[in-house]
PQR file with spaces between the fields and no chain letter, atoms N, CA, C, O and H, PARSE charges and radii, in Angstrom:
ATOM       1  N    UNK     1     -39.349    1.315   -9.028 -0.4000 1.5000
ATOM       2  CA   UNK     1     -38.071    1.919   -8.776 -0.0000 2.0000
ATOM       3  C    UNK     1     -36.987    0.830   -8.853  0.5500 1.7000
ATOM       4  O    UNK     1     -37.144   -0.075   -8.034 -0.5500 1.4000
ATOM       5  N    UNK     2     -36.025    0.736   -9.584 -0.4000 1.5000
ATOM       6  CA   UNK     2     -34.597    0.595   -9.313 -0.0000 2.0000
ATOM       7  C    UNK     2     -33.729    0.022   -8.186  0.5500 1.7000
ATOM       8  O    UNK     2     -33.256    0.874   -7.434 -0.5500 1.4000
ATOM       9  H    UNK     2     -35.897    1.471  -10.250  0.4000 1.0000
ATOM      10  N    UNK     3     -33.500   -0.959   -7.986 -0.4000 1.5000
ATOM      11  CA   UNK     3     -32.555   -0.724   -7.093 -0.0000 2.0000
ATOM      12  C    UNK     3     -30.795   -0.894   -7.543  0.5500 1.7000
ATOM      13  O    UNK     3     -30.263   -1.528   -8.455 -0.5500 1.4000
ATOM      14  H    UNK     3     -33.885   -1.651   -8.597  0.4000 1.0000
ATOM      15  N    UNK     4     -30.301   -0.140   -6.600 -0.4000 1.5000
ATOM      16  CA   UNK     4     -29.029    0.106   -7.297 -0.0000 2.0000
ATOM      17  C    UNK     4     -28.470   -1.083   -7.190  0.5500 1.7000
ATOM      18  O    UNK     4     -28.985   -1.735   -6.282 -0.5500 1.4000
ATOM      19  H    UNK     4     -30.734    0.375   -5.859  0.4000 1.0000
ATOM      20  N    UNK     5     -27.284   -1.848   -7.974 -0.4000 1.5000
ATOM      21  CA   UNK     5     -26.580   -2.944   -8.036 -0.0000 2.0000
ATOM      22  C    UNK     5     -25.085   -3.032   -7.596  0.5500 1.7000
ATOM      23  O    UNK     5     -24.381   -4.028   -7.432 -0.5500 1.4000
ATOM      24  H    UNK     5     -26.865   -1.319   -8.712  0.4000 1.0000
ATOM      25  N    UNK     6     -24.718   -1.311   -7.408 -0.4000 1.5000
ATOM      26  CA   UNK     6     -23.438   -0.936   -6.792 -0.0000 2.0000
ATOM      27  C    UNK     6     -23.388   -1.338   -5.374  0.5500 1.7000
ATOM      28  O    UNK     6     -24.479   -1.278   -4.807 -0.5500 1.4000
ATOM      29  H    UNK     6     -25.290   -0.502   -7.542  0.4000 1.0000
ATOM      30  N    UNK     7     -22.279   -1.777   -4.585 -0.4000 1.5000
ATOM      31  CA   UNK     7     -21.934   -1.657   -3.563 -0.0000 2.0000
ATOM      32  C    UNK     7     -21.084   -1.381   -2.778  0.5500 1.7000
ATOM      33  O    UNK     7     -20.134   -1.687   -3.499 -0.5500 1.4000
ATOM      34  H    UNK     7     -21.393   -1.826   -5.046  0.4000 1.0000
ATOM      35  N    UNK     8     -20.470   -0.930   -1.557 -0.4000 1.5000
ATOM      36  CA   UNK     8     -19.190   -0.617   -1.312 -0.0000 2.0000
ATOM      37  C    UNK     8     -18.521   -1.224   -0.097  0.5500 1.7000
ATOM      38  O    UNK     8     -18.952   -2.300    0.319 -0.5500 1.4000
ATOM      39  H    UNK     8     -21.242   -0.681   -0.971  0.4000 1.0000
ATOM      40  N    UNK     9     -17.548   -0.654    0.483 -0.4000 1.5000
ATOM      41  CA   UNK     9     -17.184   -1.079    1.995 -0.0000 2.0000
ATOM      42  C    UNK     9     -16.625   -0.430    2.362  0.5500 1.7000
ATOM      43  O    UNK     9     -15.977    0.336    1.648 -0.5500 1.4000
ATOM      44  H    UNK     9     -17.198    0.219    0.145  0.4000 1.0000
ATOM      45  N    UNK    10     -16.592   -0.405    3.613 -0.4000 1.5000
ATOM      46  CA   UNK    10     -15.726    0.919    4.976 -0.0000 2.0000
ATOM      47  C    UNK    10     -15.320    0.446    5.730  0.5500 1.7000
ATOM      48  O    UNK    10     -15.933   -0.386    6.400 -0.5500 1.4000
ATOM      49  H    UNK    10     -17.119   -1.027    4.193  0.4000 1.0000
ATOM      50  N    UNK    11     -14.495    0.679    5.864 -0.4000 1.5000
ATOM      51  CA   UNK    11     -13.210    0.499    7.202 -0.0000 2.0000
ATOM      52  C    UNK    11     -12.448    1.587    7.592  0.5500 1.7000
ATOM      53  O    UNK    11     -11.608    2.230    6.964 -0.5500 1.4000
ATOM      54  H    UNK    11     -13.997    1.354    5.319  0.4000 1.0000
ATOM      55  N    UNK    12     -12.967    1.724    8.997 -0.4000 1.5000
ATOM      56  CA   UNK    12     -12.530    2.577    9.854 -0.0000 2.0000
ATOM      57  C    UNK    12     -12.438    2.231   11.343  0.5500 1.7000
ATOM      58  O    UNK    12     -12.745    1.075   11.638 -0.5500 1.4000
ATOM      59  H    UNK    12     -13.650    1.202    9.508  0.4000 1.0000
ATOM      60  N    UNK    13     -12.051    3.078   12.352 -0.4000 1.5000
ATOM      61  CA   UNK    13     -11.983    2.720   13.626 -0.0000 2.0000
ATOM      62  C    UNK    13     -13.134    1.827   14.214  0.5500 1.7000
ATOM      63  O    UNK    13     -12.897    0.951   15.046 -0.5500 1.4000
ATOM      64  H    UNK    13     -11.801    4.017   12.113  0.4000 1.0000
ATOM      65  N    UNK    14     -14.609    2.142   13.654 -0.4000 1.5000
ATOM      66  CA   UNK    14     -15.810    1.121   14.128 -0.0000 2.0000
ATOM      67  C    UNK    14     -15.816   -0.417   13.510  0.5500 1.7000
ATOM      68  O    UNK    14     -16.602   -1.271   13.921 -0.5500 1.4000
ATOM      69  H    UNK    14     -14.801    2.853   12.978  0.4000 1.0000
ATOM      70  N    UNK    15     -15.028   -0.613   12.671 -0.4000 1.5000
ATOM      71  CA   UNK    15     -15.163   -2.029   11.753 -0.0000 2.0000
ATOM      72  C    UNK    15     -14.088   -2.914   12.975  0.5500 1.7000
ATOM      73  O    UNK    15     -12.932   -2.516   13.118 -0.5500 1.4000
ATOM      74  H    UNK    15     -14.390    0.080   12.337  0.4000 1.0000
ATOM      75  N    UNK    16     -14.516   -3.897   13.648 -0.4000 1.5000
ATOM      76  CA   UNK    16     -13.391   -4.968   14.089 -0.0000 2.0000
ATOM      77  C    UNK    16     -12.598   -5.158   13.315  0.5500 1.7000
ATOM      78  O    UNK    16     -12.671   -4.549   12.249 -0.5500 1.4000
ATOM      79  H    UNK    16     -15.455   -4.220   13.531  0.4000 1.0000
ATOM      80  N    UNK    17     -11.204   -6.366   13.632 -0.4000 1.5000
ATOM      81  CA   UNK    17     -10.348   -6.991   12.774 -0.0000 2.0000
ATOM      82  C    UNK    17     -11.177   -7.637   12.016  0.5500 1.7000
ATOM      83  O    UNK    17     -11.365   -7.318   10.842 -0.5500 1.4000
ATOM      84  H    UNK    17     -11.145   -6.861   14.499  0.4000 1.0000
ATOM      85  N    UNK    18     -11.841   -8.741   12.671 -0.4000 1.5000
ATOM      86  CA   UNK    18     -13.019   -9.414   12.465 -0.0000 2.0000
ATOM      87  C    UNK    18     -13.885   -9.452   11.179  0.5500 1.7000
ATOM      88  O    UNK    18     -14.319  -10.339   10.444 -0.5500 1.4000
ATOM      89  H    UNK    18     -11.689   -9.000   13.625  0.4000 1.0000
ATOM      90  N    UNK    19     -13.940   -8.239   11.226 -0.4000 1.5000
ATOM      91  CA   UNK    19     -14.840   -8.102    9.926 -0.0000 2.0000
ATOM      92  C    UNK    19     -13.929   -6.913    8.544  0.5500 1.7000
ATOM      93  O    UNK    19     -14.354   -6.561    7.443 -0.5500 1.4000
ATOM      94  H    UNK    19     -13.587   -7.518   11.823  0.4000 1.0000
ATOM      95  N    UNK    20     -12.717   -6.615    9.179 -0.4000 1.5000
ATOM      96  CA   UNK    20     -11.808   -6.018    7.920 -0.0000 2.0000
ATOM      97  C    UNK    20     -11.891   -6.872    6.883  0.5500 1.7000
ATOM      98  O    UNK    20     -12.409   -6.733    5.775 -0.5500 1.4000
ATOM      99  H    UNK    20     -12.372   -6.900   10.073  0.4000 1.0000
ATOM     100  N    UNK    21     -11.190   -7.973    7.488 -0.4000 1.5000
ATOM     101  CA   UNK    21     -10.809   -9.318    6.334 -0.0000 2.0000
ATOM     102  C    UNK    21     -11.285   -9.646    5.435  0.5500 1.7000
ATOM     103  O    UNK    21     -10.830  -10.605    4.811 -0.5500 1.4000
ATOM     104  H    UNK    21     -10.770   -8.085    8.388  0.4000 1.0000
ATOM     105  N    UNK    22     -13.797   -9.489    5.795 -0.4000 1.5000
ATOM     106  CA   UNK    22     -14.882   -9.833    5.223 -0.0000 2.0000
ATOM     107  C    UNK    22     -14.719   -8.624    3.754  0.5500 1.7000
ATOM     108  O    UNK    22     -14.692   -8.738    2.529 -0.5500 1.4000
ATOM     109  N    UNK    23     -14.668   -7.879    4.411 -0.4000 1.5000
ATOM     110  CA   UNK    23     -14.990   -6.136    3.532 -0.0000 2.0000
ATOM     111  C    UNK    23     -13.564   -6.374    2.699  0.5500 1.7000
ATOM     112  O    UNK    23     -13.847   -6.157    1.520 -0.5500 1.4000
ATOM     113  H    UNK    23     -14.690   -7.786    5.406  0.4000 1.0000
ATOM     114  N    UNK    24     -12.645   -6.605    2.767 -0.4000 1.5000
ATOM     115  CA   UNK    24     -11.509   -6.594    1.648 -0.0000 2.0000
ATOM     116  C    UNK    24     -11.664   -7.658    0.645  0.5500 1.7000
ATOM     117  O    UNK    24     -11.586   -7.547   -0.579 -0.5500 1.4000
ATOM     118  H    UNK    24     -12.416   -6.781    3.724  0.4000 1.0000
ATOM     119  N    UNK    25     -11.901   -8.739    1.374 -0.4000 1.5000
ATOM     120  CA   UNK    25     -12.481   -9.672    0.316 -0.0000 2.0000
ATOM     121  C    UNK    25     -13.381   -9.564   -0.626  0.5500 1.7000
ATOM     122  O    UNK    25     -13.269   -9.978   -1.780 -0.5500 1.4000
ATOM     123  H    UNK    25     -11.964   -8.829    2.368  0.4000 1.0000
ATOM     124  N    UNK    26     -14.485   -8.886   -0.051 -0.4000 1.5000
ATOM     125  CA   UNK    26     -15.986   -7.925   -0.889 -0.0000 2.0000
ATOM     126  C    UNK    26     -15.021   -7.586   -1.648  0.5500 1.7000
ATOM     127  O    UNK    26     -14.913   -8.346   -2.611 -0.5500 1.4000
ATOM     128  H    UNK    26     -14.576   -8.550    0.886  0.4000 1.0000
ATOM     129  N    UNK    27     -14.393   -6.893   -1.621 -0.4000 1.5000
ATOM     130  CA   UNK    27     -13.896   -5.675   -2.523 -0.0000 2.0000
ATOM     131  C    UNK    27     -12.983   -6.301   -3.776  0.5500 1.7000
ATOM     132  O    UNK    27     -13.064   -5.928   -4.946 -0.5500 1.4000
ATOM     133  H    UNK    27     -14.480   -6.275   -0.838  0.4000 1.0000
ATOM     134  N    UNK    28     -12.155   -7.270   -3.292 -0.4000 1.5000
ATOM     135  CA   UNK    28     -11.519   -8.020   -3.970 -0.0000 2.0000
ATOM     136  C    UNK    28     -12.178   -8.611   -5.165  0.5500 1.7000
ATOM     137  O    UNK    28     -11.830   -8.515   -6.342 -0.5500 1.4000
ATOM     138  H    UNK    28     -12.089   -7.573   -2.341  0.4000 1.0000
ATOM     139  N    UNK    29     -13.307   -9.311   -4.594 -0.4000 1.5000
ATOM     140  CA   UNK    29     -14.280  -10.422   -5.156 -0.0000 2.0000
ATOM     141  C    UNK    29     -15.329   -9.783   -6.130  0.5500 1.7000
ATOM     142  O    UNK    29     -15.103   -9.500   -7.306 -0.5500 1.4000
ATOM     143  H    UNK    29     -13.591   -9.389   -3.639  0.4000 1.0000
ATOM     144  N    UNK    30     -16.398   -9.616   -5.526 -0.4000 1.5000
ATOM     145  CA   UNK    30     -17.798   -8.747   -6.219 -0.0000 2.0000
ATOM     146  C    UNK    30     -17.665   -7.199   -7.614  0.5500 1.7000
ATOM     147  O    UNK    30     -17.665   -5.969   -7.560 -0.5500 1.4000
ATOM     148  H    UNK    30     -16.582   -9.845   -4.570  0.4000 1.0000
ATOM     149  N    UNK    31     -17.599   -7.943   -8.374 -0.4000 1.5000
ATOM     150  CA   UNK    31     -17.649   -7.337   -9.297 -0.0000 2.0000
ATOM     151  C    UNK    31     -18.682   -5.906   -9.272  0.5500 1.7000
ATOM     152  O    UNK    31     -18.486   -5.011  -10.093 -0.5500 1.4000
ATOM     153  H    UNK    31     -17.599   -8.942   -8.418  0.4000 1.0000
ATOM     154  N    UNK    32     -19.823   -5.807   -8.208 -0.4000 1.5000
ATOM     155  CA   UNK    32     -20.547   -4.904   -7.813 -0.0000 2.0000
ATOM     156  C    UNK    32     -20.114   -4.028   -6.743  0.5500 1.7000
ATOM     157  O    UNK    32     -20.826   -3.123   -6.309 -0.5500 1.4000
ATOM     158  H    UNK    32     -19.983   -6.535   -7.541  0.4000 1.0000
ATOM     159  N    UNK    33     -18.990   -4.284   -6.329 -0.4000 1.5000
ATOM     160  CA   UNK    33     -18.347   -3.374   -4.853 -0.0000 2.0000
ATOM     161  C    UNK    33     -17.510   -2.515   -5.772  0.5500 1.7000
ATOM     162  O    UNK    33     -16.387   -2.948   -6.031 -0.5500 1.4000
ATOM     163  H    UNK    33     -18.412   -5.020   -6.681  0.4000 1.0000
ATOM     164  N    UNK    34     -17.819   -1.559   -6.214 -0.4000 1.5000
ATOM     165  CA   UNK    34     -17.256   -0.125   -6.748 -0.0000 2.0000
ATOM     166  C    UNK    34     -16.290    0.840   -5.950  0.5500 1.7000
ATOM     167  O    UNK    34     -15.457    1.673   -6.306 -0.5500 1.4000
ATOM     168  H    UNK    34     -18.731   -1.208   -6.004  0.4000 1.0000
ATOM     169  N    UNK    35     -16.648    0.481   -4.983 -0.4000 1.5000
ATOM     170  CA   UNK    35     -15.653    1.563   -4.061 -0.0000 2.0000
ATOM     171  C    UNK    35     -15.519    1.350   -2.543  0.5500 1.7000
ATOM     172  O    UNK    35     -16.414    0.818   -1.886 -0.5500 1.4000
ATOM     173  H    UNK    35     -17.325   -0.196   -4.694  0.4000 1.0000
ATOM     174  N    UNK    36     -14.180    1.856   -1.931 -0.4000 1.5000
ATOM     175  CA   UNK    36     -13.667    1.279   -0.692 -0.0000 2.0000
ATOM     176  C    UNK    36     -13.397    2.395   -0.483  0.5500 1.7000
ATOM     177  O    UNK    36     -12.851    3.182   -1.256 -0.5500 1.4000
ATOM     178  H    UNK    36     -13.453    2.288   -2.465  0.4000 1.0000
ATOM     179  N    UNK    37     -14.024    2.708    1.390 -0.4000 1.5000
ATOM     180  CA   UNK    37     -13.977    3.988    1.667 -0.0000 2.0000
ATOM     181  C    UNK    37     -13.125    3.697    3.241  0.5500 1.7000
ATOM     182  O    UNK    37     -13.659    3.210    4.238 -0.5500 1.4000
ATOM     183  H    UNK    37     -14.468    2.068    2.018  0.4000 1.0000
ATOM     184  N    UNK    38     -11.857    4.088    3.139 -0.4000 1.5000
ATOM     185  CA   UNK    38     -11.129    3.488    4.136 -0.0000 2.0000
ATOM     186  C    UNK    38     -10.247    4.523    5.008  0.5500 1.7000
ATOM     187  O    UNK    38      -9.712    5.443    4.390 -0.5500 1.4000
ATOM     188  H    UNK    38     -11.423    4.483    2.329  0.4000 1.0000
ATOM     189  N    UNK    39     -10.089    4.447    6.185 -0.4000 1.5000
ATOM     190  CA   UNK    39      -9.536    5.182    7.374 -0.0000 2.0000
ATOM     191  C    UNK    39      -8.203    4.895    6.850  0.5500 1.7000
ATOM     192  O    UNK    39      -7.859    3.920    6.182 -0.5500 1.4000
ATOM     193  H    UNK    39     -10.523    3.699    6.688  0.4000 1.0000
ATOM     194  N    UNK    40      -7.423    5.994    7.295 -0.4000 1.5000
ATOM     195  CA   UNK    40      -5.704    5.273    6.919 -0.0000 2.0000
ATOM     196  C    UNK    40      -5.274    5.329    7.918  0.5500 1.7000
ATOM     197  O    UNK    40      -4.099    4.964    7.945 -0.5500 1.4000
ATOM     198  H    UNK    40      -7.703    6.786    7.838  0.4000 1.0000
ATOM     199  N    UNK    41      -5.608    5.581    8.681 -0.4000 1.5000
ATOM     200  CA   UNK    41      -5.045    4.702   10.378 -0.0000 2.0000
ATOM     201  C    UNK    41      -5.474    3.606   10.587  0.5500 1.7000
ATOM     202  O    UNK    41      -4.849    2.867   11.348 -0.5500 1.4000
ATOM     203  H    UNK    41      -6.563    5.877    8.659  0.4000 1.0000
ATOM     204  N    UNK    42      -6.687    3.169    9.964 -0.4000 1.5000
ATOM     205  CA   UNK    42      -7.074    1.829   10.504 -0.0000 2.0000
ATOM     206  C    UNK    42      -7.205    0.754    9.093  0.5500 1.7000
ATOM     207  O    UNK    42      -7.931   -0.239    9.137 -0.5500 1.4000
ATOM     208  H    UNK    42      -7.194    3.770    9.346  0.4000 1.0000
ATOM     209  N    UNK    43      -6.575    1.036    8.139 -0.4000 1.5000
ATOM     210  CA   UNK    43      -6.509    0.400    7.053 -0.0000 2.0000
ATOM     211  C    UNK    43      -5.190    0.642    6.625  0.5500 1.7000
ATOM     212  O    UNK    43      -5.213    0.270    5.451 -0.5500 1.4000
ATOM     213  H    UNK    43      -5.985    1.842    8.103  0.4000 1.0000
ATOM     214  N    UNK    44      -4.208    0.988    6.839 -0.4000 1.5000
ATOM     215  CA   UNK    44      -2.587    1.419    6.537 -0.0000 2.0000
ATOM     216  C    UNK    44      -1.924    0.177    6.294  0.5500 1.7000
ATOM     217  O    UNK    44      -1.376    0.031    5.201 -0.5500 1.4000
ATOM     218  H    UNK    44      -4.188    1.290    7.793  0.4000 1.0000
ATOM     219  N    UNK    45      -1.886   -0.732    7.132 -0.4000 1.5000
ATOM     220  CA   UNK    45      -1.365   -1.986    6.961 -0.0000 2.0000
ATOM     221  C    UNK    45      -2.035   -3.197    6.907  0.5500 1.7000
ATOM     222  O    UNK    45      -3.073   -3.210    7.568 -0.5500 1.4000
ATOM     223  H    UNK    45      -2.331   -0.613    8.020  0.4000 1.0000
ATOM     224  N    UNK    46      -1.677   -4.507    6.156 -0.4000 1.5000
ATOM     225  CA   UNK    46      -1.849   -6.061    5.686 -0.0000 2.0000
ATOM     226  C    UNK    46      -3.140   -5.828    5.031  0.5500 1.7000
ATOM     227  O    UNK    46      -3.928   -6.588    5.594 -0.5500 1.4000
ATOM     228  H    UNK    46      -0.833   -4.496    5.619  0.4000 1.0000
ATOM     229  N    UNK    47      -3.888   -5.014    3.928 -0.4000 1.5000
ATOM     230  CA   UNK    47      -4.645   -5.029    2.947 -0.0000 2.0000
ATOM     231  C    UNK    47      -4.476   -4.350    1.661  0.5500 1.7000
ATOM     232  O    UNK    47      -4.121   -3.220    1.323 -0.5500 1.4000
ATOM     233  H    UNK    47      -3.248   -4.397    3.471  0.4000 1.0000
ATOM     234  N    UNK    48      -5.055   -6.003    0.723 -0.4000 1.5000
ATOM     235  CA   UNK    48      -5.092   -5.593   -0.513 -0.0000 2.0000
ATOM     236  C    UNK    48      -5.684   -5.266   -1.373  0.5500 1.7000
ATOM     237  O    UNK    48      -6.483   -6.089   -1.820 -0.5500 1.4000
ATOM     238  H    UNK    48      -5.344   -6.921    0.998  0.4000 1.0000
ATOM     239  N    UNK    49      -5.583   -3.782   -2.094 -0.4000 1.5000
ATOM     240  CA   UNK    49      -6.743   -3.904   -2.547 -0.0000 2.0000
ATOM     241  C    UNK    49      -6.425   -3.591   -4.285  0.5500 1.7000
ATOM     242  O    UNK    49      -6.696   -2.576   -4.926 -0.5500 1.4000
ATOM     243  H    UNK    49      -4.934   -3.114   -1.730  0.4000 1.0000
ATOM     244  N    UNK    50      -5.584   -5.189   -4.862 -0.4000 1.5000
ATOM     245  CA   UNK    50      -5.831   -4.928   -6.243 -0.0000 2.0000
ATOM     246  C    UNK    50      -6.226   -4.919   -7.100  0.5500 1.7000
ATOM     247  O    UNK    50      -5.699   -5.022   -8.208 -0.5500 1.4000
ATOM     248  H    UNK    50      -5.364   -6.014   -4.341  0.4000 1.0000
ATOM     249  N    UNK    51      -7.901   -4.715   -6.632 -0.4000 1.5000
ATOM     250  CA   UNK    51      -8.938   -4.498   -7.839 -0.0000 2.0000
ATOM     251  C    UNK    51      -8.970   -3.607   -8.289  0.5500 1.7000
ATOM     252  O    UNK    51      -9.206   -3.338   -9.467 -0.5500 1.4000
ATOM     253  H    UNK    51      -8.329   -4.631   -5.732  0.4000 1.0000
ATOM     254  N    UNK    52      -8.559   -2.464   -6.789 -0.4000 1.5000
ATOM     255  CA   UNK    52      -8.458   -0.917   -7.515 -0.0000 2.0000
ATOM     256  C    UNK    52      -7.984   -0.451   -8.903  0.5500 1.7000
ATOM     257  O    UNK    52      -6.970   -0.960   -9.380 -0.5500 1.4000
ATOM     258  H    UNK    52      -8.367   -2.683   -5.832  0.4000 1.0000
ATOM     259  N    UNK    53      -8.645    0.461   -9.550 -0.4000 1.5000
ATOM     260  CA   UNK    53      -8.058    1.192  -10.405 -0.0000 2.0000
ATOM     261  C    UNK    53      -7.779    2.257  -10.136  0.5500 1.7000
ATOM     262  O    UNK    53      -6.911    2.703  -10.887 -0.5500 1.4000
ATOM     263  H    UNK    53      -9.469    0.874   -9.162  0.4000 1.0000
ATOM     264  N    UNK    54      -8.225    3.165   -9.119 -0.4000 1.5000
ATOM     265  CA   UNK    54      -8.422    4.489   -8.660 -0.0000 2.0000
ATOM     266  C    UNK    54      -8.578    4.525   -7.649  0.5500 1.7000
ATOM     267  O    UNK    54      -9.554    4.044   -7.073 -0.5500 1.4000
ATOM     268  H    UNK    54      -8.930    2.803   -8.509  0.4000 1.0000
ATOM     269  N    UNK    55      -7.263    5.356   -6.921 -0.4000 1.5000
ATOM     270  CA   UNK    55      -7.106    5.632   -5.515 -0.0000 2.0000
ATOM     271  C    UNK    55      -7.320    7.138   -4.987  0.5500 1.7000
ATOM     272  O    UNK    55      -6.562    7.761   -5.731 -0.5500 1.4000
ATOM     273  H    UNK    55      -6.470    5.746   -7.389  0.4000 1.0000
ATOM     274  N    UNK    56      -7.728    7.781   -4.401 -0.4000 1.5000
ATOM     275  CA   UNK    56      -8.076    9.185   -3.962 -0.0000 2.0000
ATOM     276  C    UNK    56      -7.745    9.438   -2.682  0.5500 1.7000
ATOM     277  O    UNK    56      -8.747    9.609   -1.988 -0.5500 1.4000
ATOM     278  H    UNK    56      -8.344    7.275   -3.797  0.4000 1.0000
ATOM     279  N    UNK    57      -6.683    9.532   -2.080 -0.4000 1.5000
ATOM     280  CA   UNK    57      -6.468   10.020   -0.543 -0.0000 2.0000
ATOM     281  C    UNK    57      -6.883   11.667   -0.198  0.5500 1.7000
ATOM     282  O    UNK    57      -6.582   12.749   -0.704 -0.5500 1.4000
ATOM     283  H    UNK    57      -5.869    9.393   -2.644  0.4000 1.0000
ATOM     284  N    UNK    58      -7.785   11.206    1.005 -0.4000 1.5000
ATOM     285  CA   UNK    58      -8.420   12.430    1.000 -0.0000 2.0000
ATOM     286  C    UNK    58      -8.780   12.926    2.607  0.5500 1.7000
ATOM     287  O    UNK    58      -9.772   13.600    2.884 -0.5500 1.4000
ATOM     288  H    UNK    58      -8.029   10.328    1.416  0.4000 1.0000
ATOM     289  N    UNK    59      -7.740   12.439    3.628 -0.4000 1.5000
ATOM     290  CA   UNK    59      -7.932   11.974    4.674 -0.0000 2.0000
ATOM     291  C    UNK    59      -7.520   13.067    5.470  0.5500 1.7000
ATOM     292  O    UNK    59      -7.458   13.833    4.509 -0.5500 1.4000
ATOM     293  H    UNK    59      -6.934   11.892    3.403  0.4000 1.0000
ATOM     294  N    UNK    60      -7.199   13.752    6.385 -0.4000 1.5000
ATOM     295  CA   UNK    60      -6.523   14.626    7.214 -0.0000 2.0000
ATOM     296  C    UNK    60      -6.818   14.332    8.453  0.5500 1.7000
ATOM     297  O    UNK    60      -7.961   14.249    8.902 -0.5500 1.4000
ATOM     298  H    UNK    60      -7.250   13.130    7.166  0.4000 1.0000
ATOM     299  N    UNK    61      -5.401   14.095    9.290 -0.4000 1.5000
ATOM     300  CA   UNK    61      -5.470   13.830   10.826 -0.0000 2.0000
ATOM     301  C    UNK    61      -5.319   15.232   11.835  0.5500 1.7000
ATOM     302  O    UNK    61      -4.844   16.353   11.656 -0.5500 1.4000
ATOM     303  H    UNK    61      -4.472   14.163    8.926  0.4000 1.0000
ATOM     304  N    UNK    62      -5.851   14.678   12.754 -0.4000 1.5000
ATOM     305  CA   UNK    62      -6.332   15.809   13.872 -0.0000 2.0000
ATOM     306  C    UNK    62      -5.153   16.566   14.440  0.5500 1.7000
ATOM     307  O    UNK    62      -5.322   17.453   15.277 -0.5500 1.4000
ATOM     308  H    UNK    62      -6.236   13.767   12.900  0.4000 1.0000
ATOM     309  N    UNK    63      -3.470   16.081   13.808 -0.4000 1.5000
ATOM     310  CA   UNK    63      -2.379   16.016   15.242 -0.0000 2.0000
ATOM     311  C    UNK    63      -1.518   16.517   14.246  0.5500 1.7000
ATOM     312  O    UNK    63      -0.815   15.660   13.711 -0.5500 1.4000
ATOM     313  H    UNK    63      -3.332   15.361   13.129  0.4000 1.0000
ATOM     314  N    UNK    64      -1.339   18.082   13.718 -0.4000 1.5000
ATOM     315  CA   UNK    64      -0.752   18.542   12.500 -0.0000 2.0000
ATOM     316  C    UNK    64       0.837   18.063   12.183  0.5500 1.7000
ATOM     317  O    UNK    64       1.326   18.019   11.054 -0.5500 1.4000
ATOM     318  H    UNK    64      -1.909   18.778   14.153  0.4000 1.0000
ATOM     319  N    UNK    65       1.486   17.737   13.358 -0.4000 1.5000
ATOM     320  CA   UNK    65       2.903   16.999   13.370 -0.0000 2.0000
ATOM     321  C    UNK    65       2.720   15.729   12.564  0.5500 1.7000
ATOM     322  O    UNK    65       3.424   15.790   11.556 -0.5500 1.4000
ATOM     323  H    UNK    65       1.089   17.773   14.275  0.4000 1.0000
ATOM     324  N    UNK    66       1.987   14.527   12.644 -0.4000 1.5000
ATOM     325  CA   UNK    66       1.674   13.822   11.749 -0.0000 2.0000
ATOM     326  C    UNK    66       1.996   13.872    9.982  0.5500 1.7000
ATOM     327  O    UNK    66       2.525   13.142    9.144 -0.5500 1.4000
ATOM     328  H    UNK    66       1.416   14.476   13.462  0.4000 1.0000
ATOM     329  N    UNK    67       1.267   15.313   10.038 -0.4000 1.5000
ATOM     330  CA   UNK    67       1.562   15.735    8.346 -0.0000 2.0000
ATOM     331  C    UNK    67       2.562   16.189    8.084  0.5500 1.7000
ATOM     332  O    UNK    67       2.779   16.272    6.875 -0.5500 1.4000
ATOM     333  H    UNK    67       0.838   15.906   10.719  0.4000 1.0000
ATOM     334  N    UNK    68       3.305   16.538    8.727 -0.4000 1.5000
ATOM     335  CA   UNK    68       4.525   16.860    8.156 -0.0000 2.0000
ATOM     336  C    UNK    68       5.483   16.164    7.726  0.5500 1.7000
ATOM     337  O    UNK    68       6.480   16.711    7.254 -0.5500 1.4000
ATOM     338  H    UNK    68       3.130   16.470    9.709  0.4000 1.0000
């Protein structure tokens, strides 16, 4: 069997500061980190991510005033 060569990263409320910094860099860096699966409350501000080619917001918050 295969193993896959893709990899990704997440950031959300469980990821420390600590380790944001690690996972953006992944993402930045590794030509094998395909995709960043990120909270937008807890990824909204001081990250970059211009490796992206393709962004998909797909997020909805609990507090419907927010969205408006």
């Amino acid at each position: 069997m295969l193993k896959s060569l893709t990899s990704y990263i997440r950031i959300d409320g469980q990821i420390g500061m600590d380790r944001r910094n690690d996972a953006v860099q992944k993402f930045q860096s590794d030509p094998n980190c395909l995709a960043a699966i990120l909270s937008l409350t807890s990824s909204s501000q001081g990250i970059t991510l211009t490796a992206a080619n393709t962004v998909v917001f797909a997020e909805l918050t609990w507090t419907p005033g927010l969205m408006v």
